[in-house]
TIVO-2410 file (N, C-alpha, C; in nm, 3 decimals):
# residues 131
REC num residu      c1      c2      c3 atome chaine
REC   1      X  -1.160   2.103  14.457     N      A
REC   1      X  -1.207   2.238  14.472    CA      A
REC   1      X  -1.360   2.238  14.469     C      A
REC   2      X  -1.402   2.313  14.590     N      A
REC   2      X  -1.547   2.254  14.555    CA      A
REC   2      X  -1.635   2.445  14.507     C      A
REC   3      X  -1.723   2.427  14.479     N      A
REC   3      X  -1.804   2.583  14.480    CA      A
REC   3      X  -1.972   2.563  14.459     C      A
REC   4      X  -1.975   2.662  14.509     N      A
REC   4      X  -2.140   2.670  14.548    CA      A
REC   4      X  -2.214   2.703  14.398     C      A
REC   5      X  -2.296   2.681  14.423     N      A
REC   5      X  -2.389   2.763  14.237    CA      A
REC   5      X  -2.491   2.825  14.290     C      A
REC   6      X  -2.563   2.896  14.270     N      A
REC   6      X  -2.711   2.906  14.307    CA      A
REC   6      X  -2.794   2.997  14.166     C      A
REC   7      X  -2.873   2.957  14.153     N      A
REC   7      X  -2.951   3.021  14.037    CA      A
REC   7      X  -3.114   3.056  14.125     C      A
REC   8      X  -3.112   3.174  14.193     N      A
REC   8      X  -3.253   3.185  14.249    CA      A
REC   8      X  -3.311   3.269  14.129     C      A
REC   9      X  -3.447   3.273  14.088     N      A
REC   9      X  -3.515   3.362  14.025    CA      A
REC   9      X  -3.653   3.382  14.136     C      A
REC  10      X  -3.652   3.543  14.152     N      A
REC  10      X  -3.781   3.593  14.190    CA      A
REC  10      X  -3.883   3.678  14.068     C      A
REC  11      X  -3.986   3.668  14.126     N      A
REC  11      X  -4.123   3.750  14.044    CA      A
REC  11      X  -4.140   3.826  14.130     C      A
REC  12      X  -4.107   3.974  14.169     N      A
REC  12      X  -4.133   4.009  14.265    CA      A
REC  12      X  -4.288   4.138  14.171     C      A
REC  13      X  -4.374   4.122  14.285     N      A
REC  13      X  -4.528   4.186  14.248    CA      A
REC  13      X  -4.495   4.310  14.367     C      A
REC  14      X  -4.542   4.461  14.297     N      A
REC  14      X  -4.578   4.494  14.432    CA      A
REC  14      X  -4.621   4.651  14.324     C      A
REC  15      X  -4.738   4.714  14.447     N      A
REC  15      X  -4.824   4.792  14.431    CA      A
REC  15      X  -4.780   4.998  14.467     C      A
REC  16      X  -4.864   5.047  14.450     N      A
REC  16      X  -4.848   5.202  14.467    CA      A
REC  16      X  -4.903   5.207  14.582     C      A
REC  17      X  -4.903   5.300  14.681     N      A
REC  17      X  -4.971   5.263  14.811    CA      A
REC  17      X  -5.148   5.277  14.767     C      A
REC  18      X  -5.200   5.203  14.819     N      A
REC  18      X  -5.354   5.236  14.787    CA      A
REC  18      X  -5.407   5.190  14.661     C      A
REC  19      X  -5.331   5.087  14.605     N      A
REC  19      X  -5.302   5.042  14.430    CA      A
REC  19      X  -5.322   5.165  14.341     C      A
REC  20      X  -5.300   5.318  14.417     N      A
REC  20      X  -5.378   5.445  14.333    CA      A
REC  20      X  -5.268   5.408  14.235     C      A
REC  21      X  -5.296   5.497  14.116     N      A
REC  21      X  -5.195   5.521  13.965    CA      A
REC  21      X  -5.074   5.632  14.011     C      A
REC  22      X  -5.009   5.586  14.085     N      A
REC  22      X  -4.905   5.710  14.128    CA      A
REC  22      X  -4.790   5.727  14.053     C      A
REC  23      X  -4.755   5.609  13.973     N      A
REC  23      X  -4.658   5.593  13.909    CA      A
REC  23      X  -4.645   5.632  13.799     C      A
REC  24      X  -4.580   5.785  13.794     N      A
REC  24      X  -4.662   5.899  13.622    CA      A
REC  24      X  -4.509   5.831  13.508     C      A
REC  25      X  -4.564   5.834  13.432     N      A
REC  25      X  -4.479   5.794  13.304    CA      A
REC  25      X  -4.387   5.857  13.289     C      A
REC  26      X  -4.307   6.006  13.328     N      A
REC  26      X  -4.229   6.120  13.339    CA      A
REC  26      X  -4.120   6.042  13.446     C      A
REC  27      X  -4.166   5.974  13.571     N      A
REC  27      X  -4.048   5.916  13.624    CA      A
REC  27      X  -4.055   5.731  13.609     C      A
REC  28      X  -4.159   5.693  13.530     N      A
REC  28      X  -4.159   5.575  13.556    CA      A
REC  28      X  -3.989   5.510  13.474     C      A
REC  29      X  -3.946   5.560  13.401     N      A
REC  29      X  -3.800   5.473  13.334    CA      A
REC  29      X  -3.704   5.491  13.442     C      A
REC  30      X  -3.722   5.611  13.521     N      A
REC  30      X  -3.598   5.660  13.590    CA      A
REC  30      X  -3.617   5.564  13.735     C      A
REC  31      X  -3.760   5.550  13.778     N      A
REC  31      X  -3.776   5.444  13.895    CA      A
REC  31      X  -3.750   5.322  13.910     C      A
REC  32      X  -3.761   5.251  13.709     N      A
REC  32      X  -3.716   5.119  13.677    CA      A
REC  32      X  -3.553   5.097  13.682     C      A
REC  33      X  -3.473   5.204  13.629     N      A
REC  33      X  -3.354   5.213  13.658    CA      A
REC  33      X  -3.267   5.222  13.790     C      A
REC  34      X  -3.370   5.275  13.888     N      A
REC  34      X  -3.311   5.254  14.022    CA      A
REC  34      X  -3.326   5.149  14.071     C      A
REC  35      X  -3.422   5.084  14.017     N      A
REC  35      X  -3.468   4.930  14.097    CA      A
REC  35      X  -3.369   4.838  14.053     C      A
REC  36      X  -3.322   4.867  13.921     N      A
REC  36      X  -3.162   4.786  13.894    CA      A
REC  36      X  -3.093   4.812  13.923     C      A
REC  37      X  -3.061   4.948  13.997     N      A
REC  37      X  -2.955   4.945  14.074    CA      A
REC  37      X  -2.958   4.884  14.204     C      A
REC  38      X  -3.104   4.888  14.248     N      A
REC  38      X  -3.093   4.863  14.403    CA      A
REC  38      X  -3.050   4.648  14.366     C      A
REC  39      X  -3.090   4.633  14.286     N      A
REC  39      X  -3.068   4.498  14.266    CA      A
REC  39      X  -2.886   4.448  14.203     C      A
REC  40      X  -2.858   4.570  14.153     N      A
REC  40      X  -2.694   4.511  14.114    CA      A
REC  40      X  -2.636   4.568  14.261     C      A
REC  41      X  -2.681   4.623  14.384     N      A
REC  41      X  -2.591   4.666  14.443    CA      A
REC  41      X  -2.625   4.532  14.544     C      A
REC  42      X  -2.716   4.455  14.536     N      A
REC  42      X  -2.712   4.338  14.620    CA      A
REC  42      X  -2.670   4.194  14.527     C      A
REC  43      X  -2.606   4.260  14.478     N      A
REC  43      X  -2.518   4.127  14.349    CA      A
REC  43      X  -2.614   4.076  14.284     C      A
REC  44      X  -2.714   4.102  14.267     N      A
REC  44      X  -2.819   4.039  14.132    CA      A
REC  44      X  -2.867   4.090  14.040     C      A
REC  45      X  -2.916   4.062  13.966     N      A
REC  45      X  -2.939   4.083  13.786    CA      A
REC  45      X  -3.094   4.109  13.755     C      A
REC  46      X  -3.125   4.238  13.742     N      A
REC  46      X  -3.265   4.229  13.709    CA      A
REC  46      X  -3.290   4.226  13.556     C      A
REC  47      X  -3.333   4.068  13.537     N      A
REC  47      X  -3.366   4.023  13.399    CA      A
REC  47      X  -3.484   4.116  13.315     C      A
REC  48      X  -3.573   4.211  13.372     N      A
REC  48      X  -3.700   4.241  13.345    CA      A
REC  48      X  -3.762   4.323  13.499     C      A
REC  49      X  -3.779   4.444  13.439     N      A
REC  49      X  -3.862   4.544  13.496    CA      A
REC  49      X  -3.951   4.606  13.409     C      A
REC  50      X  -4.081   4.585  13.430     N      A
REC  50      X  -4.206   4.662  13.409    CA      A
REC  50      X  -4.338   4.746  13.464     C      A
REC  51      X  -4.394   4.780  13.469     N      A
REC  51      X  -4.522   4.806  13.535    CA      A
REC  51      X  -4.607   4.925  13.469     C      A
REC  52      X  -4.734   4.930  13.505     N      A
REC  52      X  -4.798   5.041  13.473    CA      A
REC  52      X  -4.795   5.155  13.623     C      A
REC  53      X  -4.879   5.198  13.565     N      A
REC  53      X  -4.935   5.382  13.698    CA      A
REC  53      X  -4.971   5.260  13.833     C      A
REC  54      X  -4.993   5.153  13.842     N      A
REC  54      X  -5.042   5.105  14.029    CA      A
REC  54      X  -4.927   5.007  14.052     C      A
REC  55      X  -4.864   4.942  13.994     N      A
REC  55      X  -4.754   4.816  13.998    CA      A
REC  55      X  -4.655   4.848  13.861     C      A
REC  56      X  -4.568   4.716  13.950     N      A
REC  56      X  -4.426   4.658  13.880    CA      A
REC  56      X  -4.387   4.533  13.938     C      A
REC  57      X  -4.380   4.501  13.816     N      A
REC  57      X  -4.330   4.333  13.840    CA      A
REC  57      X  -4.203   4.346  13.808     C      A
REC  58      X  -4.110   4.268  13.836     N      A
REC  58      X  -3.963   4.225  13.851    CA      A
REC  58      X  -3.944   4.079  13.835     C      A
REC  59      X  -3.858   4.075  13.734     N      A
REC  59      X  -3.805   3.919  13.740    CA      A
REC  59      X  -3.673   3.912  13.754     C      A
REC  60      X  -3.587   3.899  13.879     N      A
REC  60      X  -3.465   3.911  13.908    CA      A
REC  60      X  -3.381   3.784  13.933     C      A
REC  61      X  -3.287   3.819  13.936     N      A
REC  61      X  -3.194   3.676  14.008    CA      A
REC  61      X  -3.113   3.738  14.098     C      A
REC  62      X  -3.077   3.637  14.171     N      A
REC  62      X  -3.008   3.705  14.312    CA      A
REC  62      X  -2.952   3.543  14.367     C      A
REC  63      X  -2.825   3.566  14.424     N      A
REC  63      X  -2.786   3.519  14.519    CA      A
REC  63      X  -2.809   3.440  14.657     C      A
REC  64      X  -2.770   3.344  14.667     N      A
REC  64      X  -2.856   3.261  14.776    CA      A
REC  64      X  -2.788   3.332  14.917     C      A
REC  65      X  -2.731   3.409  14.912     N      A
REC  65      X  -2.686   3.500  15.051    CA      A
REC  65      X  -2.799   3.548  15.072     C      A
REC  66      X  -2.935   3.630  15.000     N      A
REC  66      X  -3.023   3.670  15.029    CA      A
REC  66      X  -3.152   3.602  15.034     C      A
REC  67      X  -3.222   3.586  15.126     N      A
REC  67      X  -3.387   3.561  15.091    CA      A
REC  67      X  -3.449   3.617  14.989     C      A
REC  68      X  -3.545   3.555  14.975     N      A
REC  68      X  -3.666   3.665  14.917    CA      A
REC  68      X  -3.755   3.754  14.985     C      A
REC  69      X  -3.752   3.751  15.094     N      A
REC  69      X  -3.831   3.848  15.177    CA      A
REC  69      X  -3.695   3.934  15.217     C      A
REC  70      X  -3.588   3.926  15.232     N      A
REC  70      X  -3.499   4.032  15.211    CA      A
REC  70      X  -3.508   4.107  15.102     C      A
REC  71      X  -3.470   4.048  14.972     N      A
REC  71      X  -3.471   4.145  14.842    CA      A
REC  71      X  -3.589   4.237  14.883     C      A
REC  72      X  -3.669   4.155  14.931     N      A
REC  72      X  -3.866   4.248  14.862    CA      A
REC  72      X  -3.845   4.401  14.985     C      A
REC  73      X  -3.773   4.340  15.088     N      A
REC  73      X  -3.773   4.443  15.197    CA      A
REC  73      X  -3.713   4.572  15.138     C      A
REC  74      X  -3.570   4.521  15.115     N      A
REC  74      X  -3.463   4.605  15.081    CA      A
REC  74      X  -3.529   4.719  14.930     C      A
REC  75      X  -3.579   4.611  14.852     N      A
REC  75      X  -3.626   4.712  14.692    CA      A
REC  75      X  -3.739   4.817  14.766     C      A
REC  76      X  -3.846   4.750  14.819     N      A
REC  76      X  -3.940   4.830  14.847    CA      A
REC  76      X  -3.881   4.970  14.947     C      A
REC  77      X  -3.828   4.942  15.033     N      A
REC  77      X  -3.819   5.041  15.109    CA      A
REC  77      X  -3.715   5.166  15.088     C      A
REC  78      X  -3.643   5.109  14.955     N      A
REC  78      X  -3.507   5.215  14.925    CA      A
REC  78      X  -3.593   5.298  14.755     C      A
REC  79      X  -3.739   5.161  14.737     N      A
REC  79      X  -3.812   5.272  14.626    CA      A
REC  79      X  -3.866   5.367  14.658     C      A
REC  80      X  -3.936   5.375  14.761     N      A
REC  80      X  -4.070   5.435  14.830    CA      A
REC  80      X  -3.989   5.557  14.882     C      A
REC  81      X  -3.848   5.531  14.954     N      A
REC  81      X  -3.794   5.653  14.996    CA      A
REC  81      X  -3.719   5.732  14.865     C      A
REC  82      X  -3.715   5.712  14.756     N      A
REC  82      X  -3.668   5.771  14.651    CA      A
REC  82      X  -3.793   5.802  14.556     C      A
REC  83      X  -3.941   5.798  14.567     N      A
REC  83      X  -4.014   5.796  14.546    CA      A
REC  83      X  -4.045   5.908  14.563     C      A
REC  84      X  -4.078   5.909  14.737     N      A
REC  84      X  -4.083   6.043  14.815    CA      A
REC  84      X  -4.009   6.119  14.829     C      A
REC  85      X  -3.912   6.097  14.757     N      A
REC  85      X  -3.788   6.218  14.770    CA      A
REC  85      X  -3.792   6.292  14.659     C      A
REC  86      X  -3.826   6.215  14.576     N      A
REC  86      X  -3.835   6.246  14.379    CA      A
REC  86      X  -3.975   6.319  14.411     C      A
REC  87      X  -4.065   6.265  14.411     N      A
REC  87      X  -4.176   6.321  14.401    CA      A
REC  87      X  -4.321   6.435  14.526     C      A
REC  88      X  -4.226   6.385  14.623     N      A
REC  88      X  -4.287   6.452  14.748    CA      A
REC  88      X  -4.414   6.376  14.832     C      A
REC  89      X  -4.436   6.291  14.802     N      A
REC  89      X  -4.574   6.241  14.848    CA      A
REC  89      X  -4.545   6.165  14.987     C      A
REC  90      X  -4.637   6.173  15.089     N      A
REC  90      X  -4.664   6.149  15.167    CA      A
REC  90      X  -4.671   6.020  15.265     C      A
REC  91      X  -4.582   6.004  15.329     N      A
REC  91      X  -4.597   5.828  15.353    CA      A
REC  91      X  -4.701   5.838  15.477     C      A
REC  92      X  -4.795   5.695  15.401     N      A
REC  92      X  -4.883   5.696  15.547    CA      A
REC  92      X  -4.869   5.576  15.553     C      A
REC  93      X  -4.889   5.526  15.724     N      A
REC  93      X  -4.798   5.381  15.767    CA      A
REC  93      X  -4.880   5.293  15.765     C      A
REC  94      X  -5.052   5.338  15.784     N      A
REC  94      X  -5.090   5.234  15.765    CA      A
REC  94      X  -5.157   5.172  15.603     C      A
REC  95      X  -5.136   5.199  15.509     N      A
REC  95      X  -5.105   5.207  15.414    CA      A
REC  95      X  -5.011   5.137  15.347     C      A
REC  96      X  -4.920   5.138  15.395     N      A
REC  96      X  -4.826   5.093  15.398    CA      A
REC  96      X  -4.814   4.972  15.483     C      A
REC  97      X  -4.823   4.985  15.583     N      A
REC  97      X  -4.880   4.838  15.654    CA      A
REC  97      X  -4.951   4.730  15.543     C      A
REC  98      X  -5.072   4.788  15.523     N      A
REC  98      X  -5.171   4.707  15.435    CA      A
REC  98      X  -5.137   4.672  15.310     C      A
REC  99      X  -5.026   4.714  15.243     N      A
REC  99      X  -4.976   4.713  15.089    CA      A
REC  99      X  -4.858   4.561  15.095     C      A
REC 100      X  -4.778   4.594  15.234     N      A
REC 100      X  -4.682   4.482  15.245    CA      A
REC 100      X  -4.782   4.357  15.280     C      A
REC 101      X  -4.902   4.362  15.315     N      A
REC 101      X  -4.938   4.235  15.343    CA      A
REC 101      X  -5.009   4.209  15.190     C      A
REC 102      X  -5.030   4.277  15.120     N      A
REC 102      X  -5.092   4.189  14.984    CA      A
REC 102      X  -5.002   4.177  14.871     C      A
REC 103      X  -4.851   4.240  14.932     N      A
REC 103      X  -4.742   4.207  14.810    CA      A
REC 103      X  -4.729   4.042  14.799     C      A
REC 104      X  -4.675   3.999  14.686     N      A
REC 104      X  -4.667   3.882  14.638    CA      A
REC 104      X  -4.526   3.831  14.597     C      A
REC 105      X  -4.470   3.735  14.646     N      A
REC 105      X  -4.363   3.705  14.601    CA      A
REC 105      X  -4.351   3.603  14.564     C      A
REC 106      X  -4.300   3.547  14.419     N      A
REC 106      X  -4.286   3.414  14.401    CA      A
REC 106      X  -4.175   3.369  14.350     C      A
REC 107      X  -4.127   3.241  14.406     N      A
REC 107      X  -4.013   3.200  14.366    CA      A
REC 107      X  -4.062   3.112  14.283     C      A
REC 108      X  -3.948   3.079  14.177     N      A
REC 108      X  -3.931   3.004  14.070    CA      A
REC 108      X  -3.854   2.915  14.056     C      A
REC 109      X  -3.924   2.763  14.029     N      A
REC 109      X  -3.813   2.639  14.030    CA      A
REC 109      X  -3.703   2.636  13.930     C      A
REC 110      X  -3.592   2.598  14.024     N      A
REC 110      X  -3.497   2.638  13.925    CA      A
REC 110      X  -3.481   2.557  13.762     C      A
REC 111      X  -3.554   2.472  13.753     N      A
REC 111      X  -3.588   2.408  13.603    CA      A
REC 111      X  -3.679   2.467  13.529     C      A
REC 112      X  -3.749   2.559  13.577     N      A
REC 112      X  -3.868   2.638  13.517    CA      A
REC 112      X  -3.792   2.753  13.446     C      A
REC 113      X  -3.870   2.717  13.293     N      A
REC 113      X  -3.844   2.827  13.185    CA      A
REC 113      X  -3.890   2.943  13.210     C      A
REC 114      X  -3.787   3.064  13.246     N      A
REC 114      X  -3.811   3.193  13.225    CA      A
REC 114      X  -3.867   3.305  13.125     C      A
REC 115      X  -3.866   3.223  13.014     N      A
REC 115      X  -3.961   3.328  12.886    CA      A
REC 115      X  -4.072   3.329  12.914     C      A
REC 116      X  -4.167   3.201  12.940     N      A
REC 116      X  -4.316   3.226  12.981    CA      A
REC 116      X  -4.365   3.356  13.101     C      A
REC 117      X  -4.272   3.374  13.155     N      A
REC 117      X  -4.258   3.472  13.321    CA      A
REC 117      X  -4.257   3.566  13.256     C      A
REC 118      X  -4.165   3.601  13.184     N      A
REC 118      X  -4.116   3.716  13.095    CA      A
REC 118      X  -4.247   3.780  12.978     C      A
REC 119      X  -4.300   3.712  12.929     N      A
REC 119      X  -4.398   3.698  12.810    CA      A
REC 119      X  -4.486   3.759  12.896     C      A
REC 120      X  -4.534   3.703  13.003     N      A
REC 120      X  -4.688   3.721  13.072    CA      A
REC 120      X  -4.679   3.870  13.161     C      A
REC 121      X  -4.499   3.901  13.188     N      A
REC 121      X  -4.536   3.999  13.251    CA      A
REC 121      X  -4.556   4.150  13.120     C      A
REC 122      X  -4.444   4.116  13.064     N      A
REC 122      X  -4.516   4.208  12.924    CA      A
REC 122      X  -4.622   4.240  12.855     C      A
REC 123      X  -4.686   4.099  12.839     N      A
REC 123      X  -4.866   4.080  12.783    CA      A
REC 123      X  -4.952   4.124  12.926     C      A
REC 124      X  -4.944   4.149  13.039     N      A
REC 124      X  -4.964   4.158  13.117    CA      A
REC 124      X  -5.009   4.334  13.107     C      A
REC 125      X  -4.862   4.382  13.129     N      A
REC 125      X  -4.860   4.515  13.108    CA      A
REC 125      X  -4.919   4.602  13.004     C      A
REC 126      X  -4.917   4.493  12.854     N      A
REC 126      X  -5.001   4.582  12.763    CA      A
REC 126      X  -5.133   4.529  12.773     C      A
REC 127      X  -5.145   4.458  12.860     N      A
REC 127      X  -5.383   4.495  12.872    CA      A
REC 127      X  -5.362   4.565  12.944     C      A
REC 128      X  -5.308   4.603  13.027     N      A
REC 128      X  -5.344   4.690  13.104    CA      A
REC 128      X  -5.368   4.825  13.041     C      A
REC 129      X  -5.292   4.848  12.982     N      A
REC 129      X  -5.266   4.955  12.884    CA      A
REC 129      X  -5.326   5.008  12.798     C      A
REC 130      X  -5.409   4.904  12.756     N      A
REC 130      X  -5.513   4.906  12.619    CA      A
REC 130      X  -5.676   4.927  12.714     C      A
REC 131      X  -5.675   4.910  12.832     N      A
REC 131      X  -5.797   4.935  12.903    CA      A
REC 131      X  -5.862   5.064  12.945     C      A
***
C-alpha cells in the first residue's frame, strides 16, 4: 500500500494596498478568522495568523495539490473582496498591481523548525506595536 505525505509550510507576507494602516482593530480578528477559513476550505491548517494596521503574516500548511502562488492568489483575492465588502473601500488596480509584485512568499524546508517562524512573527508584530 503505498501513500503520499506532504508537509508544505508557507510564510505567507502580504500588505494593505499602499502599505496604508487600513486594517482597523474592530475587524482585524474577524479578517484573521476568515483567512482560516479561506485556508481550511483548501484543506490546510493555518498554524498562526497575525498582523498589524499595513500587513499579516501567515504561517500555514497546505497540501501539495496546491502551489504557493496558488494559496497566495486564492487568500489574497477572496480577502480583499471581503474586505471591500465589509468595509467599502475602493479597489484600485493599479495598486493592486504594484502590491502583488512586492508580496513575499516563502517556503520552508521541510526539516526547518517552525517555532523560530512563529516567535519572529509575533516579536515582529509587537515592535511594531510599541512604535
Amino acid at each position: 500500500m503505498s501513500h503520499t505525505s506532504g508537509n508544505i509550510l508557507l510564510h505567507l507576507i502580504f500588505s494593505a494596498q499602499g502599505r496604508r494602516p487600513l486594517i482597523k482593530p474592530d475587524f482585524r480578528g474577524d479578517l484573521f478568522a476568515y483567512l482560516g477559513g479561506i485556508i481550511r476550505e483548501m484543506h490546510g491548517t493555518a498554524l498562526i495568523i497575525n498582523g498589524t494596521s499595513d500587513h499579516i503574516h501567515m504561517l500555514i500548511r497546505i497540501r501539495p495539490a496546491h502551489s504557493a502562488a496558488e494559496i497566495a492568489c486564492v487568500v489574497k483575492a477572496n480577502s480583499s473582496r471581503w474586505v471591500h465588502e465589509k468595509m467599502g473601500f475602493e479597489i484600485c488596480v493599479a495598486d493592486r498591481i504594484r502590491r502583488l509584485q512586492r508580496e513575499r512568499v516563502e517556503m520552508l524546508r521541510p526539516s526547518q523548525n517552525i517555532l523560530p517562524v512563529k516567535k519572529n512573527i509575533t516579536r515582529s508584530i509587537r515592535f511594531r506595536r510599541s512604535l
